[in-house]
C-alpha distance (Angstrom), angle and dihedral (degrees) to the residues before:
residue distance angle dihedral
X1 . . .
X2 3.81 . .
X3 3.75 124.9 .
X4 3.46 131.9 -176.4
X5 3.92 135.8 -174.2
X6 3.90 154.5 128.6
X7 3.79 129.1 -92.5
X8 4.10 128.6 178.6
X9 3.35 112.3 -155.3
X10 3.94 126.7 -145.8
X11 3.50 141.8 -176.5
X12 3.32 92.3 -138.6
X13 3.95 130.8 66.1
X14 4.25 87.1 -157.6
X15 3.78 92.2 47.7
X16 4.59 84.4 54.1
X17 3.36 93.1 50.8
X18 3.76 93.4 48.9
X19 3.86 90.6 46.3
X20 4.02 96.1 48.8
X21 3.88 91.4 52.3
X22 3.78 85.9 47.5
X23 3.77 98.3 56.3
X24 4.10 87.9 37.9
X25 4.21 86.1 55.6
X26 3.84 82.3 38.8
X27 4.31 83.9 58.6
X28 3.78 89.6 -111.3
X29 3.67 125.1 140.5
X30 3.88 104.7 -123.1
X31 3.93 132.3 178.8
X32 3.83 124.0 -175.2
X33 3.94 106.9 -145.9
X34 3.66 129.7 144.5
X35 3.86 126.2 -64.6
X36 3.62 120.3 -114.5
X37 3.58 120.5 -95.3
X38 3.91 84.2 -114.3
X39 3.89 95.0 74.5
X40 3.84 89.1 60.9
X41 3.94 93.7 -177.8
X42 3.58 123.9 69.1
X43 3.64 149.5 59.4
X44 3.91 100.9 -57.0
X45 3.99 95.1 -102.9
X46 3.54 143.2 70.9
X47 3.23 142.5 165.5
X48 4.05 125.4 -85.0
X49 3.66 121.5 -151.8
X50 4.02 137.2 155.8
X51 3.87 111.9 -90.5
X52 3.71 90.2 -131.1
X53 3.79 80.8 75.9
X54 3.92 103.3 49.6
X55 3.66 98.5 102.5
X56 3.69 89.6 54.5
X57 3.81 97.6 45.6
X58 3.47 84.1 46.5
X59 3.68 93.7 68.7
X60 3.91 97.7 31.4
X61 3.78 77.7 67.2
X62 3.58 100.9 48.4
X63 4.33 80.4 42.8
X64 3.73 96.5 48.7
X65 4.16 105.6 35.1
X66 3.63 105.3 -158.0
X67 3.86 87.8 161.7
X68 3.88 118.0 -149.8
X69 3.69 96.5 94.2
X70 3.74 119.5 166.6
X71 3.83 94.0 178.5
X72 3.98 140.6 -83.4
X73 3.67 111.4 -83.2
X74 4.01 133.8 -171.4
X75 3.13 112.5 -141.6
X76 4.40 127.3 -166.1
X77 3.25 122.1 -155.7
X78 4.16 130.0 -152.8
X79 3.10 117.7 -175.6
X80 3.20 116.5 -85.7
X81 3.74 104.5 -9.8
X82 3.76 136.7 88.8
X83 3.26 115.6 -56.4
X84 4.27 125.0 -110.1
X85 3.81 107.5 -126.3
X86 3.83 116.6 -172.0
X87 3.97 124.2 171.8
X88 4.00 119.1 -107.8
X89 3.68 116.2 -140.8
């Protein structure tokens, strides 16, 4: 099985929270879970969300500034193996 979504990563577990209840006020479906052993620096969690939606978190970031940013990552899935993360820009 295939699966494939958004994260942004912080370095800051207050600056995640902050940024999921954006995108949920925003109308975006958002998930906290933890980041991928690929974005070695950080807090431990980020925030999930469908790729379809990356644009728009995108600019509910630059909108809401809760600073901290590591960077926007997609992220694929297969089943049970390690995930593939690649930068957005």
């Amino acid at each position: 099985m295939q699966e494939i979504f958004a994260i942004a990563a912080f370095r800051s577990r207050q600056q995640v929270m902050r940024f999921e209840a954006a995108l949920r006020r925003a109308g975006i479906r958002a998930q906290v879970i933890s980041t991928p052993r690929d974005v070695s620096v950080g807090c431990g969690l980020s925030v999930r969300f469908d790729m379809r939606d990356a644009a728009a978190a995108q600019q509910v970031y630059r909108s809401a500034r809760p600073g901290n940013l590591i960077g926007f990552y997609r992220v694929e899935r297969i089943g049970n193996g390690r995930p593939i993360v690649t930068p957005l820009y």
